[in-house]
C-alpha positions as CSV (number, residue, x, y, z in Angstrom):
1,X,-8.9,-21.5,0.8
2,X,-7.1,-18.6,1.0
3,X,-4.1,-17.3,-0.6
4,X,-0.4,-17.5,0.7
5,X,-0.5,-13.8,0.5
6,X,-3.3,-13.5,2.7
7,X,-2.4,-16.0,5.1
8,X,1.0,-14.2,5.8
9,X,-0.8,-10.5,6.2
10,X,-3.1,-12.0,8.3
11,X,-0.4,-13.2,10.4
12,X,2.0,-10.2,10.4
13,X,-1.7,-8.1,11.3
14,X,-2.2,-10.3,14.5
15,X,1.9,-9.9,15.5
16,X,1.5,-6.1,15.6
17,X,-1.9,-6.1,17.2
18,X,-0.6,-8.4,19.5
19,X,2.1,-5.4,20.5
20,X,2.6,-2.0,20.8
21,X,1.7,-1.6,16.8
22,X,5.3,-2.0,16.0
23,X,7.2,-5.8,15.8
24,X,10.6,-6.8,14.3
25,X,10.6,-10.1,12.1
26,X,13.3,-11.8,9.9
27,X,12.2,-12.5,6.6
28,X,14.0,-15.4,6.0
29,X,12.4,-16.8,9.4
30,X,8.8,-16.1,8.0
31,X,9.6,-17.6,5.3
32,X,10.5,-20.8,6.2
33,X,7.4,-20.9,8.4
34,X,4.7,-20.2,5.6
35,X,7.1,-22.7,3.4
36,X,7.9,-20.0,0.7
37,X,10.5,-18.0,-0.6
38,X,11.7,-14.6,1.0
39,X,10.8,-12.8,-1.8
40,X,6.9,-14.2,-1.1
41,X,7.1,-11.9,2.1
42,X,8.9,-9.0,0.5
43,X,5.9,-9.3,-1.8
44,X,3.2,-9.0,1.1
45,X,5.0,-6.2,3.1
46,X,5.6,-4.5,-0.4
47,X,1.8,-4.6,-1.4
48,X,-0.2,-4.7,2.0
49,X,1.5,-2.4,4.3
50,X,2.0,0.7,2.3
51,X,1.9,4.1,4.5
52,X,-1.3,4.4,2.4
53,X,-2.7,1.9,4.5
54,X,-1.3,3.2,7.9
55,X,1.9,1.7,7.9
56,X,5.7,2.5,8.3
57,X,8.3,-0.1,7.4
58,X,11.9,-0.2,7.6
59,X,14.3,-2.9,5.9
60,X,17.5,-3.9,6.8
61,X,19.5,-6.3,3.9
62,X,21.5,-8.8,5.9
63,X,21.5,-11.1,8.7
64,X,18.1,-12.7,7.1
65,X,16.2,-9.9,5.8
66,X,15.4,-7.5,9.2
67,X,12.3,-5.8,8.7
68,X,10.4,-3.5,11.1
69,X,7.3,-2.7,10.7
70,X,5.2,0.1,12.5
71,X,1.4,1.1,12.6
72,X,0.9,4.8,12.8
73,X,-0.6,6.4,15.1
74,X,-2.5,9.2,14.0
75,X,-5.2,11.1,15.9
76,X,-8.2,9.5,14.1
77,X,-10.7,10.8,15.3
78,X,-9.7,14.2,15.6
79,X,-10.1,17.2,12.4
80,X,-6.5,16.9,12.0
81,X,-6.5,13.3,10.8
82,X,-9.4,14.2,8.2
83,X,-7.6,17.3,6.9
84,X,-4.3,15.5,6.4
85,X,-6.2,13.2,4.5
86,X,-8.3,15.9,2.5
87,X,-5.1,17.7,1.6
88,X,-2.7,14.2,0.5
89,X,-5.8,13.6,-1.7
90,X,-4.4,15.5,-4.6
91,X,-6.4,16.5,-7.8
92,X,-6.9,13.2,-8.9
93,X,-7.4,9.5,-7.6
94,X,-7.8,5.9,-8.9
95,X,-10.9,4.2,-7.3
96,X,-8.7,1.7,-5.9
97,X,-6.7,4.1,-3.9
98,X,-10.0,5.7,-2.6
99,X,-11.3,2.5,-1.1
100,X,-7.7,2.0,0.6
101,X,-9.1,5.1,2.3
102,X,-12.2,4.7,3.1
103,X,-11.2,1.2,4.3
104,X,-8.7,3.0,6.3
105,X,-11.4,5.2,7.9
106,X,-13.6,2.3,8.9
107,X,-10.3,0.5,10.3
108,X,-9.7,3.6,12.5
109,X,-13.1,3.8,13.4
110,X,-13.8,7.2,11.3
111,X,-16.7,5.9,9.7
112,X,-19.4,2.9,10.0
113,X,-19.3,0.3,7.4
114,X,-22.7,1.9,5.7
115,X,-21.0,5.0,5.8
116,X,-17.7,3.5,3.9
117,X,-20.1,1.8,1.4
118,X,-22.2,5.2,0.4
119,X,-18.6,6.5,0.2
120,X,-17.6,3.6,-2.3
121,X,-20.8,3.8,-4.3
122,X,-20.1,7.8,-4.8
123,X,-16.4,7.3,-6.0
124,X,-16.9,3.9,-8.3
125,X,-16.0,3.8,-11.7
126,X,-19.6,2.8,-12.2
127,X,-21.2,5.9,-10.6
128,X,-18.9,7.6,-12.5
129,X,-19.1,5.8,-15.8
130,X,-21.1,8.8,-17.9
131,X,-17.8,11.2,-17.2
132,X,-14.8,10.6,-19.9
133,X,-11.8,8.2,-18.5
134,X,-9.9,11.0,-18.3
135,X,-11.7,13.0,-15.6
136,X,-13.0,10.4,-13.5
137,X,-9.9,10.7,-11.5
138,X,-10.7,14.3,-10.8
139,X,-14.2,14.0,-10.4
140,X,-14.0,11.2,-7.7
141,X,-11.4,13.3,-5.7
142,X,-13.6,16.1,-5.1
143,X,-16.2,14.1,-4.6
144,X,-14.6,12.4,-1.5
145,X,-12.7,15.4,-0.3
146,X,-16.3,17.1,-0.2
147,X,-17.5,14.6,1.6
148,X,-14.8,13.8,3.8
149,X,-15.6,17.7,4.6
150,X,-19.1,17.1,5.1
151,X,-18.0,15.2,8.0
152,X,-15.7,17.9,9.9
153,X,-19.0,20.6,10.2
């Protein structure tokens, strides 16, 4: 069975695909429909729709907790979408903030699923496990950013 959590992204996921990528809610609303507390759904927009992951959120205190939230559209398939990526990068990232990424790519259509996986199997904490915990970081950001490159020639 799946988590309350889950239940309520997939929900909020369907509401904006269901529109123009942007929809207004009340939290206190959603709440009492998934039976919870408000704080439940301030948890999910919180942790599942990050501008990492393509999303823009504003929230209004008041009135029941008004919260917008808004897919970005970027040009995804373009050379400027991969270069804004390469660049916000940084020197250093955790695996889990890579596969946001990639998972972000394959969501956009960047990338195929193999594609995404080859990508995960090159940045994983397990590929990368002979390098000391202190470079991995490093390591695994220029080892996407070269082959997020690989992919703009």
């Amino acid at each position: 069975m799946a988590k309350l959590s889950d239940l309520i992204e997939a929900f909020i996921k369907q509401l904006i695909n269901d529109t123009d990528g942007t929809i207004e809610i009340q939290r206190n609303e959603l709440a009492n429909q998934f039976n919870c507390v408000p704080s439940q759904i301030n948890y999910v927009i919180d942790t599942r729709f990050t501008t990492e992951r393509g999303y823009y959120v504003e929230s209004r205190r008041g009135g029941g907790g008004h919260i917008k939230i808004r897919r970005v559209n970027i040009e995804h398939k373009g050379k400027n979408f991969l270069m804004h990526i390469i660049n916000s990068i940084g020197d250093s990232i955790s695996q889990q903030s890579a596969y946001v990424f990639i998972n972000n790519f394959v969501d956009y259509e960047v990338i195929s699923e193999k594609e995404a996986l080859m990508l995960k199997a090159a940045t994983s904490d397990k590929a990368l496990m002979a390098a000391p915990v202190e470079i991995r970081g490093y390591i695994r950001a220029c080892i996407l950013k070269n082959m997020l490159v690989s992919l703009l020639v």
